[in-house]
Backbone and ligand atoms as CSV (ligand in chain L), in Angstrom:
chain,resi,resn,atom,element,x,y,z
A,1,UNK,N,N,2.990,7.436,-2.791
A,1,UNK,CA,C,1.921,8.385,-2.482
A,1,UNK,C,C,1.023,8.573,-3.703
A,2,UNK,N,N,-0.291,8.893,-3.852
A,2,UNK,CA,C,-1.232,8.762,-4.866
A,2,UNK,C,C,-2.090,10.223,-3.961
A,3,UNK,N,N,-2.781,10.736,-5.612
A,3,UNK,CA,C,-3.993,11.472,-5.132
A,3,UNK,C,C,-4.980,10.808,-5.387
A,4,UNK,N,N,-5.726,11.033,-3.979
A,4,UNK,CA,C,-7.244,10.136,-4.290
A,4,UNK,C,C,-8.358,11.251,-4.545
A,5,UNK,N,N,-9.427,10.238,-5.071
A,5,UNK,CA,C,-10.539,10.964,-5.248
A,5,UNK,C,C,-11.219,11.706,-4.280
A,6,UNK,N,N,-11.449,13.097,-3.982
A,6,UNK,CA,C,-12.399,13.864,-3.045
A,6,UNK,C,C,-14.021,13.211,-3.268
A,7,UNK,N,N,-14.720,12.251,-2.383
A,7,UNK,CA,C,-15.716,12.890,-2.107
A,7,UNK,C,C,-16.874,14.034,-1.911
A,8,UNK,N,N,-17.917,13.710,-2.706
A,8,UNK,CA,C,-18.286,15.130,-2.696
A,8,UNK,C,C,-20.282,14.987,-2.503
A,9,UNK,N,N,-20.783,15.419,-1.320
A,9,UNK,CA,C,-22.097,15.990,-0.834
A,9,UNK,C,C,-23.014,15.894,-2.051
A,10,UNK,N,N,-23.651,14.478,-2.104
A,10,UNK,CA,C,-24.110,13.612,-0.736
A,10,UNK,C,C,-23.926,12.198,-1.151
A,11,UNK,N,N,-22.830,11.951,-1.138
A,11,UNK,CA,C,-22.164,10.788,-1.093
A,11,UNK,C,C,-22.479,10.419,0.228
A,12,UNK,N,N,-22.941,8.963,0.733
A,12,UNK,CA,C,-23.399,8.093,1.974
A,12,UNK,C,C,-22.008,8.644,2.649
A,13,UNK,N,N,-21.052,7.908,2.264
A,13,UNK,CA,C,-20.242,7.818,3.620
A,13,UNK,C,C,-19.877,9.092,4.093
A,14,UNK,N,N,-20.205,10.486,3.819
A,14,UNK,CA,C,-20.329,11.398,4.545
A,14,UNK,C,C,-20.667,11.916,5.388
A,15,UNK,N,N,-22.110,11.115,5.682
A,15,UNK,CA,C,-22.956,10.899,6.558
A,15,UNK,C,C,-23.112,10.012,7.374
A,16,UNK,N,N,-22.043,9.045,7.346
A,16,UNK,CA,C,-21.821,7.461,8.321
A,16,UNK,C,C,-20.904,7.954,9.510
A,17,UNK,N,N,-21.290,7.803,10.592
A,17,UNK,CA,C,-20.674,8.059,11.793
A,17,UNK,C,C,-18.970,6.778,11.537
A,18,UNK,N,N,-18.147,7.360,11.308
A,18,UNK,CA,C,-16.428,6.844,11.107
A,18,UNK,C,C,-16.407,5.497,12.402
A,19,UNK,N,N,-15.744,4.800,11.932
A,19,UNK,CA,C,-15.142,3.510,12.768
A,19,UNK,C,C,-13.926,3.318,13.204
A,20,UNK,N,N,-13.970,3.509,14.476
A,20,UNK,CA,C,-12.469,3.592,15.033
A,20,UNK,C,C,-11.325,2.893,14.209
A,21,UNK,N,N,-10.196,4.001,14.235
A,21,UNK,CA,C,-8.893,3.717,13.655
A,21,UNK,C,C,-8.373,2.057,14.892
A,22,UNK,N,N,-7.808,1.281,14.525
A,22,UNK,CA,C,-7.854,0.473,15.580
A,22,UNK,C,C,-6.250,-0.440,15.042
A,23,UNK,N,N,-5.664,-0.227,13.536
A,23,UNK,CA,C,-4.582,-0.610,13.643
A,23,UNK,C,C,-3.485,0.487,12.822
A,24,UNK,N,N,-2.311,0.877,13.708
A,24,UNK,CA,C,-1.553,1.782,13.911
A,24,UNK,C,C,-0.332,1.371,12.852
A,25,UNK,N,N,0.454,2.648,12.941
A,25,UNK,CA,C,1.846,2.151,11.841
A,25,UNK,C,C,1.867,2.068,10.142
A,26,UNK,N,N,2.943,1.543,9.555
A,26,UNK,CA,C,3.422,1.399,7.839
A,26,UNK,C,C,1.969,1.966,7.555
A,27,UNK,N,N,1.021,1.122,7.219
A,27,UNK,CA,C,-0.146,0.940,6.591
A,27,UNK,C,C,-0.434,2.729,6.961
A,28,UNK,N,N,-0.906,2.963,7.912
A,28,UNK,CA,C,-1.658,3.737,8.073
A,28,UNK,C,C,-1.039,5.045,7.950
A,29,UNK,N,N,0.267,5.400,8.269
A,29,UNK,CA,C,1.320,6.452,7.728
A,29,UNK,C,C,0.941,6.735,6.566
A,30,UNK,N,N,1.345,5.641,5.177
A,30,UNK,CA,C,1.313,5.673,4.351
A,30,UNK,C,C,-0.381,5.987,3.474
A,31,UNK,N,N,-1.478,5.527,4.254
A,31,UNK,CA,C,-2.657,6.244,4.013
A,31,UNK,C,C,-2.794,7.601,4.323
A,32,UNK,N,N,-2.056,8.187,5.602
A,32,UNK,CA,C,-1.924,9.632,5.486
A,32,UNK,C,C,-1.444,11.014,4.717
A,33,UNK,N,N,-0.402,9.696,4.440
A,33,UNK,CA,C,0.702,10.260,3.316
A,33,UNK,C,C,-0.484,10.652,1.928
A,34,UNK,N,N,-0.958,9.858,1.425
A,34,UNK,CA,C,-1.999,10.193,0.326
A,34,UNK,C,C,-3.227,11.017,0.800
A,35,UNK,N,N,-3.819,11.319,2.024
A,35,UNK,CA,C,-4.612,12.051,2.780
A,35,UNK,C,C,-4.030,13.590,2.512
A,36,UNK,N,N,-2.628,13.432,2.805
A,36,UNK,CA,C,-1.813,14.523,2.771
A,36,UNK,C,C,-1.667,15.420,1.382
A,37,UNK,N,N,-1.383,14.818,0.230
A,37,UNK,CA,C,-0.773,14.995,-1.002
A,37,UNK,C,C,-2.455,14.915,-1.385
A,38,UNK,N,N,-3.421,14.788,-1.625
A,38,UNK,CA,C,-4.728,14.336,-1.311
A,38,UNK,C,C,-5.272,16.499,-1.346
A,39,UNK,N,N,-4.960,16.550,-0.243
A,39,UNK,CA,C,-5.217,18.042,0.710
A,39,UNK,C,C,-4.440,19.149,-0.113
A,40,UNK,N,N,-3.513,18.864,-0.094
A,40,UNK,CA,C,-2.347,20.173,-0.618
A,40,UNK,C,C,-2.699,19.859,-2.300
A,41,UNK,N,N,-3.122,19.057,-2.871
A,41,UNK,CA,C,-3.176,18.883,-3.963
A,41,UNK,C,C,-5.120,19.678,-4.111
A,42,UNK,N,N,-5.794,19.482,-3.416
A,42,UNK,CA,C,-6.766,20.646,-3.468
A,42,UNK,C,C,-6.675,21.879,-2.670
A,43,UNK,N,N,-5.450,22.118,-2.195
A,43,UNK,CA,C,-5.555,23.308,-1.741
A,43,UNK,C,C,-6.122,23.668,-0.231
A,44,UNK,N,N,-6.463,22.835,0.226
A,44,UNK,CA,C,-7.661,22.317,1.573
A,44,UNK,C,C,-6.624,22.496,3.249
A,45,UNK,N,N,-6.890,23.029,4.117
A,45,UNK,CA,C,-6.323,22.724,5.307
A,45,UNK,C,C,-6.460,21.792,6.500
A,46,UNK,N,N,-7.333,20.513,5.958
A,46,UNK,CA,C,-7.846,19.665,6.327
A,46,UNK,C,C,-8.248,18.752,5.749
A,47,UNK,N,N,-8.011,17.631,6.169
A,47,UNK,CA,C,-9.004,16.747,4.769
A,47,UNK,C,C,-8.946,14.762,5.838
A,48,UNK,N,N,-10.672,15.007,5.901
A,48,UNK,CA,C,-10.502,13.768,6.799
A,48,UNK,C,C,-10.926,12.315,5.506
A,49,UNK,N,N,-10.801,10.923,6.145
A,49,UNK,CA,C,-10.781,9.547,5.821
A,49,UNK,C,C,-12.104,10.037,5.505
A,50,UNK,N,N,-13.684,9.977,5.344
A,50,UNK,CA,C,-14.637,10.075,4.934
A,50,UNK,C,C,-14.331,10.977,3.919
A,51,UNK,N,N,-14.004,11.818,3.379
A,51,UNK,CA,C,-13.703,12.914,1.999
A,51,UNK,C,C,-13.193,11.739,1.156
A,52,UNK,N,N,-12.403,10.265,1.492
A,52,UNK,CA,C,-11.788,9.716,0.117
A,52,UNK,C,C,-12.467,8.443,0.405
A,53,UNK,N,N,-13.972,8.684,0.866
A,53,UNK,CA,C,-14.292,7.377,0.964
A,53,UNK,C,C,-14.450,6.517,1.730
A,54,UNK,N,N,-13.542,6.690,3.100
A,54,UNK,CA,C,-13.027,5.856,4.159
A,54,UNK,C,C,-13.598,5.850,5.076
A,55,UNK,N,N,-14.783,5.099,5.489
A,55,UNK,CA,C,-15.363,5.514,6.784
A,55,UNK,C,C,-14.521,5.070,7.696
A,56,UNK,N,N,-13.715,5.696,8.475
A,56,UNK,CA,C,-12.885,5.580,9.353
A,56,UNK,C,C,-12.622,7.261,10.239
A,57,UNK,N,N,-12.625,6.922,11.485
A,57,UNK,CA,C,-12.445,8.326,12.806
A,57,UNK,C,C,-10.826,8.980,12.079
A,58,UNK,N,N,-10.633,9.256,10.846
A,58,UNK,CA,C,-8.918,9.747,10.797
A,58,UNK,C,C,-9.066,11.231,9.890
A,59,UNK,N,N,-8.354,12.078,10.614
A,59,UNK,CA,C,-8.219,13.320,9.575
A,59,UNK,C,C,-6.851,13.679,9.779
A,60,UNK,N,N,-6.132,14.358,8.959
A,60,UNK,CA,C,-5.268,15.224,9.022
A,60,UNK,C,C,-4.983,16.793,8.590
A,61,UNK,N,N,-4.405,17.784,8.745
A,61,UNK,CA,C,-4.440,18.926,8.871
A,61,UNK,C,C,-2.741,19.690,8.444
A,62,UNK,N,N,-3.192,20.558,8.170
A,62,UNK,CA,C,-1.922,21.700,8.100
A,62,UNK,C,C,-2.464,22.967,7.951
A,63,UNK,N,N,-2.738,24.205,9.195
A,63,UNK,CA,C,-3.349,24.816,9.203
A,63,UNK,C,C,-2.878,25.671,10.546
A,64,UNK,N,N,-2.322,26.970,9.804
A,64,UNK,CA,C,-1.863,28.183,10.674
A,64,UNK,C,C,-0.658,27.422,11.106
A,65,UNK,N,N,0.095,26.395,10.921
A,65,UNK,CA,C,1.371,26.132,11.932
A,65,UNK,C,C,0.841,24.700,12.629
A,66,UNK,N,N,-0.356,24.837,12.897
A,66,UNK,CA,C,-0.435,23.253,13.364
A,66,UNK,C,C,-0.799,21.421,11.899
A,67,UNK,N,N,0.153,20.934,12.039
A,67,UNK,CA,C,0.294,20.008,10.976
A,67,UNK,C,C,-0.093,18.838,12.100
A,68,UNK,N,N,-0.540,17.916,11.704
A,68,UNK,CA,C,-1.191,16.958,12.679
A,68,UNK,C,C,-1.651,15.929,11.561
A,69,UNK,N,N,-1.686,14.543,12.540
A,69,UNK,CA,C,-2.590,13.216,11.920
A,69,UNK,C,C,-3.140,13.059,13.307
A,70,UNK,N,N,-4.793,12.909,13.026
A,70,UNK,CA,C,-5.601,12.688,14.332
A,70,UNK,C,C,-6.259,11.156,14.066
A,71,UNK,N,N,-6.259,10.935,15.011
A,71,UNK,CA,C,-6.715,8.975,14.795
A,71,UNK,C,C,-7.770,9.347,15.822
A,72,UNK,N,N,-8.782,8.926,16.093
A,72,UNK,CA,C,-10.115,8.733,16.670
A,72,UNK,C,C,-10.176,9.808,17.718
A,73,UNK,N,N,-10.351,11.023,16.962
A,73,UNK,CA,C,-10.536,12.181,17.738
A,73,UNK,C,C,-11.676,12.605,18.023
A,74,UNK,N,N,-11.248,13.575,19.724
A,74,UNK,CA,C,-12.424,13.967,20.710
A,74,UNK,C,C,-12.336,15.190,20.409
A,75,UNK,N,N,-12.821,15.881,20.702
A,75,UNK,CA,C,-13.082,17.666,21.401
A,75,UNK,C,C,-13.325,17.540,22.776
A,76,UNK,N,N,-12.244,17.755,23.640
A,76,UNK,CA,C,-12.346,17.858,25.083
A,76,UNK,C,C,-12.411,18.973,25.429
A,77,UNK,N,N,-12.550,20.026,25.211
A,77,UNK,CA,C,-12.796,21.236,25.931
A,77,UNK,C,C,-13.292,22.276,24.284
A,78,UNK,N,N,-14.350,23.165,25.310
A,78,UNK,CA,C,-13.906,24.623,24.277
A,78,UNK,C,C,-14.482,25.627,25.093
A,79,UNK,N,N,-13.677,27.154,24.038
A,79,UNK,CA,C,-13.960,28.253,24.988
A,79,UNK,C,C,-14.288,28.872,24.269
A,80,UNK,N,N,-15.321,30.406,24.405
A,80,UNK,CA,C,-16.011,31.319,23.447
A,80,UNK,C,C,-16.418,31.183,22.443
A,81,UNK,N,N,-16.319,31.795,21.567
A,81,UNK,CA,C,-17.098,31.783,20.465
A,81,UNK,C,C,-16.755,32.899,18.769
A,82,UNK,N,N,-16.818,32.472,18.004
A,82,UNK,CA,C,-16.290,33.144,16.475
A,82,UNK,C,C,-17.385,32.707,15.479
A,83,UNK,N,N,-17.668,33.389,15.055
A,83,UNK,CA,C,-18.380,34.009,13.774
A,83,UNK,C,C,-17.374,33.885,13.216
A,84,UNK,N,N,-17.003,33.067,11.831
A,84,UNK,CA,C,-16.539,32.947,10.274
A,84,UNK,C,C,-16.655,32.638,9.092
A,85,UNK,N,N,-16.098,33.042,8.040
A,85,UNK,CA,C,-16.526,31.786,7.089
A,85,UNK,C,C,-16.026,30.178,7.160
A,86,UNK,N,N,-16.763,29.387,6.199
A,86,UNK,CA,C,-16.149,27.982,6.140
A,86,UNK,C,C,-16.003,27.500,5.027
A,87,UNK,N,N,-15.335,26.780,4.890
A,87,UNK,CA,C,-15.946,26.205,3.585
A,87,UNK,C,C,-15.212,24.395,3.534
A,88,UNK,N,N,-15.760,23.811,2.766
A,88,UNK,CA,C,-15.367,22.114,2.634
A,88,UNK,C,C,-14.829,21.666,1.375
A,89,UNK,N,N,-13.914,20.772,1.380
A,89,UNK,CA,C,-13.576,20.490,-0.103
A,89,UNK,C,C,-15.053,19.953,-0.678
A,90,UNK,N,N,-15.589,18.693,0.135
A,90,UNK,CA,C,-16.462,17.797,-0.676
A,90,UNK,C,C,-18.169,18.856,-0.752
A,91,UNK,N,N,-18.030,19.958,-0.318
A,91,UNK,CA,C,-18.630,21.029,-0.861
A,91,UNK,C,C,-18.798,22.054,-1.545
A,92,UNK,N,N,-17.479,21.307,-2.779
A,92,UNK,CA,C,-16.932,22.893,-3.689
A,92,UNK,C,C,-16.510,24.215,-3.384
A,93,UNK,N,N,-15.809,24.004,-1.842
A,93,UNK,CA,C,-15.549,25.406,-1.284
A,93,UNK,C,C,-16.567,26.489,-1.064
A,94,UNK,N,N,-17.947,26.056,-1.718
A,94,UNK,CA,C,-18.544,27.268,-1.204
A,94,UNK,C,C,-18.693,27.859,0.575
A,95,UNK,N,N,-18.604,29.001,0.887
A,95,UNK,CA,C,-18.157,29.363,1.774
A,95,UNK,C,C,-19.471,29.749,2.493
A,96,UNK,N,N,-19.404,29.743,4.046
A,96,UNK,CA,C,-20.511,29.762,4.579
A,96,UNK,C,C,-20.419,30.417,5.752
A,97,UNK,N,N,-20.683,31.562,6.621
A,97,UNK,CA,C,-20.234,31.660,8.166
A,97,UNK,C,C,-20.952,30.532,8.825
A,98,UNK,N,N,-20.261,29.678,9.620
A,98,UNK,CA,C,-20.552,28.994,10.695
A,98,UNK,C,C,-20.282,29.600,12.380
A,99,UNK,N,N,-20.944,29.879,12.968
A,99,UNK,CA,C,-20.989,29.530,14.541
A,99,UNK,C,C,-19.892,28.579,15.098
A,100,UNK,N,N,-18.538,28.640,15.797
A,100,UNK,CA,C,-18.165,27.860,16.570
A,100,UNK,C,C,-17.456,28.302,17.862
A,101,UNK,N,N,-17.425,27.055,18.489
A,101,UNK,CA,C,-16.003,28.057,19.646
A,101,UNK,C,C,-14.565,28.606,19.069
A,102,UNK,N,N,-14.085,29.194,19.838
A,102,UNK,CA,C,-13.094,30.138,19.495
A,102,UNK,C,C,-11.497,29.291,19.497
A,103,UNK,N,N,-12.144,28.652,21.060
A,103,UNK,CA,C,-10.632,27.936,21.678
A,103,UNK,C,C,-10.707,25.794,21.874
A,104,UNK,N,N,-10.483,25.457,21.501
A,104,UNK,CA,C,-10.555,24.078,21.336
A,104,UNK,C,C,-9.336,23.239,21.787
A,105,UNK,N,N,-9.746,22.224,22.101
A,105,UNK,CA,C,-8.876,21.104,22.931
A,105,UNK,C,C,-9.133,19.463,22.496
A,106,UNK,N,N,-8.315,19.153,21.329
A,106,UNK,CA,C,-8.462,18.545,20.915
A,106,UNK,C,C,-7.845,16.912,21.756
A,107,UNK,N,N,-8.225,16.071,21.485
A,107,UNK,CA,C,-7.805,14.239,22.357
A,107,UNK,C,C,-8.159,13.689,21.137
A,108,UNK,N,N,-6.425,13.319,20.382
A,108,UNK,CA,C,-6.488,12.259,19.807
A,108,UNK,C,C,-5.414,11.236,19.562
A,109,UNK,N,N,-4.947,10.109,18.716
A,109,UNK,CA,C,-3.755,9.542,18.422
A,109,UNK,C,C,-3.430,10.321,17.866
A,110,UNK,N,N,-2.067,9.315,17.319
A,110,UNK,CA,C,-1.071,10.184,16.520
A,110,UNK,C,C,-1.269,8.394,15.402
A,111,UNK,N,N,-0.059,8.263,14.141
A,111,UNK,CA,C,0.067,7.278,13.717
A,111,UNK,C,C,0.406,6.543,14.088
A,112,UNK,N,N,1.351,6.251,14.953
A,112,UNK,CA,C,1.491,5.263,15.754
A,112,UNK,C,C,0.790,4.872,16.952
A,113,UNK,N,N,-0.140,5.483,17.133
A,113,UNK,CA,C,-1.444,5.115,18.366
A,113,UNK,C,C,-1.094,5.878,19.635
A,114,UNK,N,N,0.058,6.661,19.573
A,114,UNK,CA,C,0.156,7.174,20.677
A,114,UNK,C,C,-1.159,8.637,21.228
A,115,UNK,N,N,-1.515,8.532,22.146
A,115,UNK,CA,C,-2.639,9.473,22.581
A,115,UNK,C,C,-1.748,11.262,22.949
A,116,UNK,N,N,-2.474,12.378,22.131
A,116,UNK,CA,C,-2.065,13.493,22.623
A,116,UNK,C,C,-3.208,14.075,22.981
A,117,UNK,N,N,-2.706,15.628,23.142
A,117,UNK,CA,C,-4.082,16.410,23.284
A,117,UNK,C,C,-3.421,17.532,22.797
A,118,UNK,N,N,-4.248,18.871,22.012
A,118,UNK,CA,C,-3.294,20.144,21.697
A,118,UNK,C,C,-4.501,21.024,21.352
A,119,UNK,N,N,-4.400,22.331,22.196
A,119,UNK,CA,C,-5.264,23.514,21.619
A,119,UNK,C,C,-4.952,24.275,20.863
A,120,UNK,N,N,-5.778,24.805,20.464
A,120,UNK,CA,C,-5.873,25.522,18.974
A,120,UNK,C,C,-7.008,26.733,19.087
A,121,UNK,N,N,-6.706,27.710,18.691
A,121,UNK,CA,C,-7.982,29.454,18.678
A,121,UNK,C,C,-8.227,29.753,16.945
A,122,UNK,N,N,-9.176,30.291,16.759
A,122,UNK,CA,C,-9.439,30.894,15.605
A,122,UNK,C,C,-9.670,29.689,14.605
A,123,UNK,N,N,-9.146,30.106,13.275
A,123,UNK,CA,C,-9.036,29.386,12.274
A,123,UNK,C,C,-8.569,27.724,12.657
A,124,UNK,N,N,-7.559,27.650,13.148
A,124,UNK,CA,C,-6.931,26.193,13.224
A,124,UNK,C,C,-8.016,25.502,14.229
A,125,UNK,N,N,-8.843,26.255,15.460
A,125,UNK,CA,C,-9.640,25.694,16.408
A,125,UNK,C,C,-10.659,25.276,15.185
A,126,UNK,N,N,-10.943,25.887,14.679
A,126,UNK,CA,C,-12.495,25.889,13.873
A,126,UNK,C,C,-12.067,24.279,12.885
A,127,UNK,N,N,-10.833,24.299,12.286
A,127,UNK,CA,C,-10.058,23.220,11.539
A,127,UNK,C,C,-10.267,21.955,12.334
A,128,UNK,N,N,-10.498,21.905,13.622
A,128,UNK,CA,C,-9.963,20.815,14.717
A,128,UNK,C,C,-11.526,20.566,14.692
A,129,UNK,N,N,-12.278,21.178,14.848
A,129,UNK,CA,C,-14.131,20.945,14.776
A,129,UNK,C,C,-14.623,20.195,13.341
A,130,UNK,N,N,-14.707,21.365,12.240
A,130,UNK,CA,C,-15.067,20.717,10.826
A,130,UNK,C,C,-14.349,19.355,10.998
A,131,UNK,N,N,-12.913,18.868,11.001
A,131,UNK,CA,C,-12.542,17.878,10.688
A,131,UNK,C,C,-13.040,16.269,11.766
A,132,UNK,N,N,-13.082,16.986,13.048
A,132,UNK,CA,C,-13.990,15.998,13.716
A,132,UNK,C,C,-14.758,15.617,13.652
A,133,UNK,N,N,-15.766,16.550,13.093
A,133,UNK,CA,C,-17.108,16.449,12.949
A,133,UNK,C,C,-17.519,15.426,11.390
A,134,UNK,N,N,-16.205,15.587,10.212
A,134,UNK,CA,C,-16.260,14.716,9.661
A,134,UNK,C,C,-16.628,12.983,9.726
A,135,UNK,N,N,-15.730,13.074,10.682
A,135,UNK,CA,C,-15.459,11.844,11.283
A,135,UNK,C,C,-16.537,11.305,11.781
A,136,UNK,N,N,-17.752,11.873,12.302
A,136,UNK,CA,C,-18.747,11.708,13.012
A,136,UNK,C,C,-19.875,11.889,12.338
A,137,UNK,N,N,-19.765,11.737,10.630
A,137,UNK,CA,C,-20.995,12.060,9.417
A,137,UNK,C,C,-21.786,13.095,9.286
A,138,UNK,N,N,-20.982,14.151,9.464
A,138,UNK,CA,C,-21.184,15.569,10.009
A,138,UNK,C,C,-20.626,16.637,9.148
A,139,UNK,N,N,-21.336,17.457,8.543
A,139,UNK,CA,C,-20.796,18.518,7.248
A,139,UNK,C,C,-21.006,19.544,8.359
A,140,UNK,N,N,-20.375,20.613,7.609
A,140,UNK,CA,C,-20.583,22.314,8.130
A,140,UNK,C,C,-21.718,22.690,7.988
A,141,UNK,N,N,-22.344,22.660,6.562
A,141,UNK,CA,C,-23.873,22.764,6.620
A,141,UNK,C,C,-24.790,22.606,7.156
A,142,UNK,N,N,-24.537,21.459,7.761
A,142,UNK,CA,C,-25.371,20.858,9.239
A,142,UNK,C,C,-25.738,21.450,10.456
A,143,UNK,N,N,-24.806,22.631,10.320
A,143,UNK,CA,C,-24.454,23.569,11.403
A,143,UNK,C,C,-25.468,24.730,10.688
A,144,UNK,N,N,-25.518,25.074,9.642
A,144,UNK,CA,C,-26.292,26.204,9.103
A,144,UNK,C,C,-28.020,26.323,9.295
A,145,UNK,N,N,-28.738,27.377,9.345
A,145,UNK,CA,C,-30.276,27.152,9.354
A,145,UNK,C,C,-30.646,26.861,8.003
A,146,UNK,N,N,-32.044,26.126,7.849
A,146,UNK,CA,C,-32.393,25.227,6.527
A,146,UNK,C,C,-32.233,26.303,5.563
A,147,UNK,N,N,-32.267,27.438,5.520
A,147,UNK,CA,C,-32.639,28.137,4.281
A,147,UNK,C,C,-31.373,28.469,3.714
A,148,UNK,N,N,-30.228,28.667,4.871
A,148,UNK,CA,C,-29.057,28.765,4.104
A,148,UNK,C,C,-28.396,27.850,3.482
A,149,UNK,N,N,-28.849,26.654,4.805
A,149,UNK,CA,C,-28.135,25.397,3.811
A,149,UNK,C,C,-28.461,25.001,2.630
A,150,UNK,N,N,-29.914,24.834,2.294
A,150,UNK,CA,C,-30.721,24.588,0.965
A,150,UNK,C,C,-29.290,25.709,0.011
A,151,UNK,N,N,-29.716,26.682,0.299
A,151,UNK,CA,C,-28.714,27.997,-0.570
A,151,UNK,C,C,-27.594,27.357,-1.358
A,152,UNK,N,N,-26.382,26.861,-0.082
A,152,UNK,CA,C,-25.316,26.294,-0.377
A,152,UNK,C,C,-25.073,25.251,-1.813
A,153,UNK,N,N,-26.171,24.380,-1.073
A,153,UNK,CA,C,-26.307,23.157,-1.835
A,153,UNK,C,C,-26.989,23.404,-2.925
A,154,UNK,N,N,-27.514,24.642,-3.368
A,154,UNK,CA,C,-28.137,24.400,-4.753
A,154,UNK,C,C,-27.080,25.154,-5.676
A,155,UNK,N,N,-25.840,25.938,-5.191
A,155,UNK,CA,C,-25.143,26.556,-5.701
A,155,UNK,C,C,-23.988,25.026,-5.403
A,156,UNK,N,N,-23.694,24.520,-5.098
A,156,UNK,CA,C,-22.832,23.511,-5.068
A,156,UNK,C,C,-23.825,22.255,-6.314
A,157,UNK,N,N,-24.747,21.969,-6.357
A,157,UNK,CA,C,-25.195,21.004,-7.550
A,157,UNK,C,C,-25.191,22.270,-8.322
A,158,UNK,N,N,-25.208,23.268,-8.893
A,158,UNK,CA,C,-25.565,23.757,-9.963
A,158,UNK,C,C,-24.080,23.633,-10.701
A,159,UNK,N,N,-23.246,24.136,-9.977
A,159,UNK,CA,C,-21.539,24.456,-10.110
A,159,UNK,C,C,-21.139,22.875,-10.752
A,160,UNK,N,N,-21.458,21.960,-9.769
A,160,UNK,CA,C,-21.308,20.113,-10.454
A,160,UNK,C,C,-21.291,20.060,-11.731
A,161,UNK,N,N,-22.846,20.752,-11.811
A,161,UNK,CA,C,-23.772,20.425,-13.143
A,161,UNK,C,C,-22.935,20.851,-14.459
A,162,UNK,N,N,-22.098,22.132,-13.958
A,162,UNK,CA,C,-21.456,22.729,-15.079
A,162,UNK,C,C,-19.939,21.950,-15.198
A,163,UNK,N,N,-19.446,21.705,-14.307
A,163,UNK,CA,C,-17.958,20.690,-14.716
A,163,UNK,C,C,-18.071,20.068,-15.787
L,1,ZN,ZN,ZN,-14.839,19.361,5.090
């Protein structure tokens, strides 16, 4: 297992719509495995294949109780709606309320290619969105109106600037 490098806004492949996961097993476990150690090693409850680089449809999660590896995941259903904050690793955590649904229904593999589906409310629903949406060259910010997002991002390069 290795920690890889986080990606970080506006790195291209953040913005590249992911390429189906398409071979299952050793290999790809073991890329999760560093996805994993990857996440907990920043602290993160999510952390998809585009954050280390990988344009590939794969995220994984540990968040409220649900621990998961998603291979070319959908959003098949959602219900209501939550006002929260957000925040992204490859965005310096700055935190943002985003708009999403409340209740979510996620369709995806597992590592071995097998197909599930599992819902999720609140925090972990909102986890099952950001991380899809990764997958699909898609930040949280994206979700924000221009003036906040500009906001984000000039407090995320300024913060860079000082590392
Ligand atoms: Zn993120």
């Amino acid at each position: 297992m290795a920690i890889r490098k986080i990606t970080e806004y506006p790195e291209k492949v953040l913005a590249e719509m992911g390429k189906p996961v398409t071979e299952f097993g050793e290999e790809l476990e073991a890329l999760c495995a560093d996805m994993y150690e990857t996440m907990y090693d920043a602290e993160g409850v999510g952390l998809a294949a585009p954050q280390i680089g990988l344009n590939l449809r794969l995220f994984v999660m540990d968040c409220e109780g649900i621990k998961l590896i998603a291979a070319n995941p959908e959003i098949v259903g959602t219900e209501g709606e939550q006002s929260s904050p957000e925040g992204c690793l490859s965005v310096g955590k700055f935190p943002a309320v985003v708009v999403r649904p409340n209740k979510v229904r996620l369709k995806a593999q597992n590592e071995k290619g097998e197909w599930f589906e599992r819902e999720a409310e609140g925090y972990a629903a909102r986890c099952f969105l950001h991380e899809t949406d990764h997958c699909d060259g898609k930040l949280f910010i994206d979700h924000l109106p221009k003036m906040r997002r500009d906001m984000l991002v000039k407090k995320f390069q300024k913060e860079k600037r000082l590392r």
